[in-house]
MITI-396352 format. One record per residue: x, y, z of N, C-alpha, C in turn; residue in one letter. Coordinates in steps of 0.1 Angstrom, whole numbers, plus 5000, padded with zeros to 4 digits. Each point is the difference from the previous one (the first is absolute). Layout:
<atoms>
XYZXYZXYZA ...
</atoms>
This chain:
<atoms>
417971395328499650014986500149864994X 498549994995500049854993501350014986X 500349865002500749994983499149984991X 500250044988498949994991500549904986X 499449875001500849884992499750054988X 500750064985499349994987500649864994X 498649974997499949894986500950024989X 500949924998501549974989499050014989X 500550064993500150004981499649834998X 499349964990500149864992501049994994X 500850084994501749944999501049995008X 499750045011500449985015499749865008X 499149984996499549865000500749864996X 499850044986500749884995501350054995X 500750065006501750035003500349885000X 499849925013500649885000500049894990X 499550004991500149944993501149954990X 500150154995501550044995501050045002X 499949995016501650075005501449895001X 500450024995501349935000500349914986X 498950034994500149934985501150094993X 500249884991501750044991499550104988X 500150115000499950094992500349964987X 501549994997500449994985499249874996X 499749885005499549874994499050064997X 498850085009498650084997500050034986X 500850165001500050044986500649904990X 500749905002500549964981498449894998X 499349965012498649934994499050125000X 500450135005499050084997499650054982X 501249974997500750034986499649884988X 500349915003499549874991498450005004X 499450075010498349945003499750134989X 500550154998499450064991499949994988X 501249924999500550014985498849884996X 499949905006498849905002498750054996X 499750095005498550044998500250104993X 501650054989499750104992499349884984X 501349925003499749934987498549935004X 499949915008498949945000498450074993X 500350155003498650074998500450014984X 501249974995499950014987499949904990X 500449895007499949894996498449884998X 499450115011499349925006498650095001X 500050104991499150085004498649954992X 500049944993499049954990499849865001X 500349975017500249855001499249965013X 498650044994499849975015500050105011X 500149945014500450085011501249965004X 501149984989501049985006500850105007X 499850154999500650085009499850025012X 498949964999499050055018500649905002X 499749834997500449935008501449965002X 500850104993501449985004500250105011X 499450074997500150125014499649965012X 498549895002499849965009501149885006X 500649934994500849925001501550075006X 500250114997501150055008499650065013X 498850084999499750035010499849855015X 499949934995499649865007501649975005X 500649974989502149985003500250125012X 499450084997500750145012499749985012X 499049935002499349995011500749855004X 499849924998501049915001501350025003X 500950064994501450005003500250125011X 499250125004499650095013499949885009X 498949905000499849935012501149865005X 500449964992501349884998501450125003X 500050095000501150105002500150005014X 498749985008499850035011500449865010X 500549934994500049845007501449994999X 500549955012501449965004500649874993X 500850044995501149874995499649885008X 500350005012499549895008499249945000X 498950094997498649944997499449944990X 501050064991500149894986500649905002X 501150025006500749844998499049915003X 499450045010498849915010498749954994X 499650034981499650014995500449874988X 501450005000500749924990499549874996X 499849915013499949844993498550004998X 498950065008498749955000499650064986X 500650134990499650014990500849904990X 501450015005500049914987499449864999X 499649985014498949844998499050004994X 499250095002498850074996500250034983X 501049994997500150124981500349775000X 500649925007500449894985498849925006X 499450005010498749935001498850064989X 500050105001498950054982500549964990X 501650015000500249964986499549854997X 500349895013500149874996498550004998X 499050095007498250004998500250034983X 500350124996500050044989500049884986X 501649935006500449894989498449855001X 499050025011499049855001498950105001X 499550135001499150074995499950084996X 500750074990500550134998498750044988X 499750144996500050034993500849964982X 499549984993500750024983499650104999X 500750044990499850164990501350004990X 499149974990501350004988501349874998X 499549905006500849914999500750015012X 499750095011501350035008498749985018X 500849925010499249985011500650095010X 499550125000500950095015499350065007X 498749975004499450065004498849945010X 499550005009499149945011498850055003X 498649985008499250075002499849955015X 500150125009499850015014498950075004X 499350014994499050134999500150074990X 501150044997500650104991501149914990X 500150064987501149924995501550085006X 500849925002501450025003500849974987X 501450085005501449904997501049955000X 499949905010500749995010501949995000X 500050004989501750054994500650095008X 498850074995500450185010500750015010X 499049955008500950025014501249915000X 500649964997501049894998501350144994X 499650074994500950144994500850085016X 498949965008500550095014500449875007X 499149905001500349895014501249974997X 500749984984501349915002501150095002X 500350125002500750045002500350045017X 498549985006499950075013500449845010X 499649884993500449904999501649975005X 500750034990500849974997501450105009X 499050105005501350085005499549945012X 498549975004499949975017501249855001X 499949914991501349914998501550015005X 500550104993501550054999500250005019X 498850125000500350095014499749865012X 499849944997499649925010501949895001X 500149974989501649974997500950115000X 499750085007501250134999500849955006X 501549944994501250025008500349835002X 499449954997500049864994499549924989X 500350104989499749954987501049904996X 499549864992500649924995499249954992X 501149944987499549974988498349974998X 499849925006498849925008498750135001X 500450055008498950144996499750064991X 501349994990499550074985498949894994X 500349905000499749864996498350015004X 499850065010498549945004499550215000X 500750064998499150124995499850014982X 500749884992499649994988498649904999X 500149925010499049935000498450075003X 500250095006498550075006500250104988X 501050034990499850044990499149944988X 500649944999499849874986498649905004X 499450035009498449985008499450074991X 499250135003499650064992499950044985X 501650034999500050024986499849864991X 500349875005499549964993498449964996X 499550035009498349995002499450114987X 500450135005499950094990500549954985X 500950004998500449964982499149864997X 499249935009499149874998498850064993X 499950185002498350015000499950034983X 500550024993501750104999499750135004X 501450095008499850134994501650015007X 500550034986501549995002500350155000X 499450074998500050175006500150005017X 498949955009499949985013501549955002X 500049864998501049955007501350054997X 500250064986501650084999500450145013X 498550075006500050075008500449955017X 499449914999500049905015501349965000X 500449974991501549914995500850135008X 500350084990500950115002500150055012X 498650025007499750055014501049905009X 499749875000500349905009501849974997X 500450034985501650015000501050095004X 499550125002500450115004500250005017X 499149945007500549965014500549925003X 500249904994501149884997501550075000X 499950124986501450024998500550145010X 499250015006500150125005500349965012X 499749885007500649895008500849975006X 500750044990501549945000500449894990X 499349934991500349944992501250014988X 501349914999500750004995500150034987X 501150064995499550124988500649824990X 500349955003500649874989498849914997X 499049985009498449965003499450124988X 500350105003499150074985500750024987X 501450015004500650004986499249874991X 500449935001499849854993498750014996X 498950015006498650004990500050124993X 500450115003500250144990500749944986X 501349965003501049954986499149914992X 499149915008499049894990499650094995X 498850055004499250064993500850094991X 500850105003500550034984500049954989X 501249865007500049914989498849964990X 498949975012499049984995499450064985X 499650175006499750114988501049964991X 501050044997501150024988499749894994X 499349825005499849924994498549974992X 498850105010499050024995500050074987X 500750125000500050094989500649944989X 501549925000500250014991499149824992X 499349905012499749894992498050075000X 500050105004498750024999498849964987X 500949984985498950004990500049845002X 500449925004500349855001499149995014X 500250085010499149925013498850034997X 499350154993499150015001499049964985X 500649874994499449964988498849935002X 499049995000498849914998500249895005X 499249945012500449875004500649975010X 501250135002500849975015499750035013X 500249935002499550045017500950005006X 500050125012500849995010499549945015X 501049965003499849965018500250095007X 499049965011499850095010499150184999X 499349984986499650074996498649994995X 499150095003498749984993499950074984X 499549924993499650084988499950154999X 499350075005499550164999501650025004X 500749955009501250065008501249964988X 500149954993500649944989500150084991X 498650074997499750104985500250115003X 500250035015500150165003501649954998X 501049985005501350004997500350024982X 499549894991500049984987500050184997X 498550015003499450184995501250095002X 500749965013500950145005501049974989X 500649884998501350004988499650054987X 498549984996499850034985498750055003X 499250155007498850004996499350024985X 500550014992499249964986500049894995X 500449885008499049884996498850014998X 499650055009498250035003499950145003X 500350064987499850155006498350065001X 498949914993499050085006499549885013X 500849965005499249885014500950045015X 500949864999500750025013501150164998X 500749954992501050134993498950175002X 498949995004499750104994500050145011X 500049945016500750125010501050035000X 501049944997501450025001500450114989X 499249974989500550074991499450134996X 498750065003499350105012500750035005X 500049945008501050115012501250054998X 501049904990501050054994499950144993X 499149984993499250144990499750105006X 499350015014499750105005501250075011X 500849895005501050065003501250144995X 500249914987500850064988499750144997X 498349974998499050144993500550115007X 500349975016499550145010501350064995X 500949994995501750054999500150075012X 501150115000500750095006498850045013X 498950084996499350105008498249915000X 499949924992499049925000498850104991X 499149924998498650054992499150095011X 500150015007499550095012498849975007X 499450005011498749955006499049994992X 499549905001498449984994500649994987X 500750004992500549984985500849884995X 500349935005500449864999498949894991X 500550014990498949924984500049885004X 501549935005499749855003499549975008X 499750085015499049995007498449984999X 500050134995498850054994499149934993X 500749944990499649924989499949865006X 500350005008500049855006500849914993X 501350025001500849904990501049905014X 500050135009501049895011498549975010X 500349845000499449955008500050005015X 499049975010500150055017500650085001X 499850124990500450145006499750075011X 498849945007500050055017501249965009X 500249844993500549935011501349974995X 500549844996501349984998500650104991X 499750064988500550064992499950145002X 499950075010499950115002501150085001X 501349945001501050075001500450054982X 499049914988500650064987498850074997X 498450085008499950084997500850165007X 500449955015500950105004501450054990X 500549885001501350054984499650074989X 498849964996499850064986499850185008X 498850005008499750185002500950085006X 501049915010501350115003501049974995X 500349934993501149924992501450025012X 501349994991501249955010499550105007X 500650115005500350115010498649965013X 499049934993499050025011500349835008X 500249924992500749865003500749995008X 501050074999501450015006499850075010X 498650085004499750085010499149905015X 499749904987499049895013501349865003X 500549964990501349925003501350085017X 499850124997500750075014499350005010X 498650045000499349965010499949855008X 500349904994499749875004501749975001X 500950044995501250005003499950075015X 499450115003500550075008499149895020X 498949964995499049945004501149875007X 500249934988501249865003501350045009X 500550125000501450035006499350015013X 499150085002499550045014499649905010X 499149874989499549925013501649914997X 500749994997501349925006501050115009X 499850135000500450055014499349935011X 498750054995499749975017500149865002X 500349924993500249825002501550055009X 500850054992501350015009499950065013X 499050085003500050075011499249945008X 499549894998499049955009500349935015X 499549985009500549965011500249855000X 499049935000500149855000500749944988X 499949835003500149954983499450004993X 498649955007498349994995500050144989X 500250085007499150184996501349994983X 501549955005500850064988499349874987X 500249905005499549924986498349984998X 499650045005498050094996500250074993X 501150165003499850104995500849954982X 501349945001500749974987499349934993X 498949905006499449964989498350054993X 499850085012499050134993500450034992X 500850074999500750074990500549914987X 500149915000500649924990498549954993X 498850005007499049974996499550134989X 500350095004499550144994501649984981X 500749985006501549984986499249924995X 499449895002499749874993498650064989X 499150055007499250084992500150074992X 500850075002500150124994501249954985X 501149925004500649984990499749874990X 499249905004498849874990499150104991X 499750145009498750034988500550114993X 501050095004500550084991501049914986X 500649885004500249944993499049884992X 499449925001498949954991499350094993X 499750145005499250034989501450134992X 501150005005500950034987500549894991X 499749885006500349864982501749985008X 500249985014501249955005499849885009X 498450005006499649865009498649954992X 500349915003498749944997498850085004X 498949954997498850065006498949935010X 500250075014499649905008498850125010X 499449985005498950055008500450095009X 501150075004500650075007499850165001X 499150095008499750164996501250055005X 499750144995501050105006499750075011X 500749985013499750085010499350104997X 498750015010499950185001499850054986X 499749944990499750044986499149944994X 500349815001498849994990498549955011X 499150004992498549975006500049865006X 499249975012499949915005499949995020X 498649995001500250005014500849945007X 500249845003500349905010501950044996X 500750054986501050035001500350105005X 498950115004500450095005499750015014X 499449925002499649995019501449895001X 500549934996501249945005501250095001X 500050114987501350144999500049985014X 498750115002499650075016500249945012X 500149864996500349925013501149985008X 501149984984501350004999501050115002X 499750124995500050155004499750035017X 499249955000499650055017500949875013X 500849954994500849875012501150054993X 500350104990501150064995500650115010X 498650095000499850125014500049975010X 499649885002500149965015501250005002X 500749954998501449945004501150145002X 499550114990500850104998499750115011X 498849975005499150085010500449925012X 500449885003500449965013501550045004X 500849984988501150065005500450165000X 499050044995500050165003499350055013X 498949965004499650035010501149935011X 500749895001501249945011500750145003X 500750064985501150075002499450125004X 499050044996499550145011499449975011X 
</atoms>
């Protein structure tokens, strides 16, 4: 008697795709992607195609982080220097033919406009761990020394174009595997204690630095008036002052249980500005107010604890300071924009994961997400 082969199911199919992927990391982005496309359709419903194209845009990340899921740590590492040569060779194109837009140069034409920043969000960290792992076990001062240098490459290129949003992400990315390193906690104490100092000195000489006339070093104008704004936005409450203090407003409005879907006036009304995008988290505050806040703040809490398990659980060095500084890339997001647009950071170009609109930030989430699952999916598949 013949065997008789039957044809698998199409979810039988692409089984492999998802097998061995980390469940709980799944659901807590499963959770911030809806909450994403709840507000967005509300936000954003009279704006355009901004929903569809936020929808297409996730659907694009899913597919992405499925297929990057599927690629061995190894084979990233193996990926490490030729991209980050590739992300500061555009940049240096960028800085002798870049694109302008708005006073600001970040952008190239290859066919297509780019930005080449971007990839600089993944290469320096992927960078920077193929570094370490290559010094496993003979680190000396000297190595820290020249992985700040393949730091401070980029990011300085970046803050040239300006966009001190980019480079604070790149930064954070690239310090986090430094300190995760092994870098000596007396090496971080010391510029932590500055910078305190620093604030308590800004705040309290603030009406004096920021008087007419002064300039600071090391700083561009626009980047000057955004600090000024955050100490006192009613200098200019209908100009620069005038997101912060929106968003303040709309925050406040949502109280306890919030104004409810689709009912948010400051939205609505168009009072908080890039409500698709940077400021989307104070039309979310205003319609679910705390209880719904404090519902997406656990989610990304819960999101951050997970991918620093699997950093602990990882097999290599590479995979543990990848995975710590993914994750630190996702904190950095999440806590710059929930804070600038509550009137505690400045205001700098930075979206909210998985919430606010924007393709190229959300094809880099997905990128980052998916070398997140990899790592978590290679040491799961070892152990079974």
């Amino acid at each position: 008697m013949s065997a008789v082969l039957e044809k698998p199911a199409l979810w039988q199919r692409f089984s492999p795709l998802w097998k061995g992927l980390d469940v709980p990391l799944m659901v807590a982005v499963g959770v911030l992607a809806l909450a994403g496309m709840v507000i967005m359709y509300s936000s954003g419903y009279d704006h355009g195609t901004r929903f569809v194209d936020h929808g297409r845009n996730m659907v694009l990340a899913a597919l992405i982080l499925l297929t990057v899921a599927q690629v061995p740590p190894q084979r990233l590492m193996s990926l490490a220097v030729p991209l980050y040569v590739v992300g500061v060779l555009l940049l240096v194109a960028v800085a002798l033919f870049g694109i302008t837009k708005k006073g600001a140069t970040r952008w190239i034409n290859l066919g297509v406009v780019i930005q080449p920043s971007e990839i600089l969000k993944i290469a320096m960290p992927l960078m920077l761990a193929w570094w370490f792992q290559r010094r496993e076990g003979q680190l000396r001062p000297l190595d820290f020394g020249v992985a700040l240098v393949i730091l401070a490459l980029p990011v300085g290129l970046i803050m040239k174009q300006p966009d001190l949003g980019t480079a604070l992400l790149v930064l954070a990315a690239g310090l986090s595997v430094i300190f995760f390193a092994g870098l000596s906690w007396v090496v971080v104490l010391v510029p932590l204690v500055l910078a305190l100092v620093g604030i308590v000195l800004l705040v309290l000489m603030g009406p004096q630095w920021c008087a007419p006339g002064v300039d600071w070093p090391l700083l561009h104008g626009y980047q000057q008036q955004r600090v000024c704004t955050l100490l006192d936005p009613t200098r200019d409450p209908l100009g620069k002052g005038f997101h912060i203090i929106q968003g303040v407003i709309a925050i406040g409005s949502g109280g306890f249980w919030g104004k409810g879907f689709m009912a948010g006036t400051q939205t609505h009304l168009e009072f908080i500005p890039e409500r698709t995008t940077d400021f989307i988290f104070a039309a979310y505050a205003e319609e679910f107010g705390l209880i719904g806040t404090l519902g997406l703040v656990a989610a990304f809490v819960f999101l951050i604890l997970r991918g620093l398990a699997v950093a602990l659980d990882a097999s290599t060095l590479f995979a543990r300071l990848l995975a710590a500084a993914i994750t630190m890339i996702f904190f950095t997001y999440a806590f710059v924009n929930m804070g600038m647009v509550s009137g505690v950071l400045p205001v700098v170009g930075v979206p909210l994961p998985f919430i606010s609109y924007g393709g190229t930030a959300m094809v880099t989430l997905g990128l980052a997400l998916g070398m997140l699952l990899s790592i978590a999916r290679a040491k799961r598949l070892v152990q079974t």
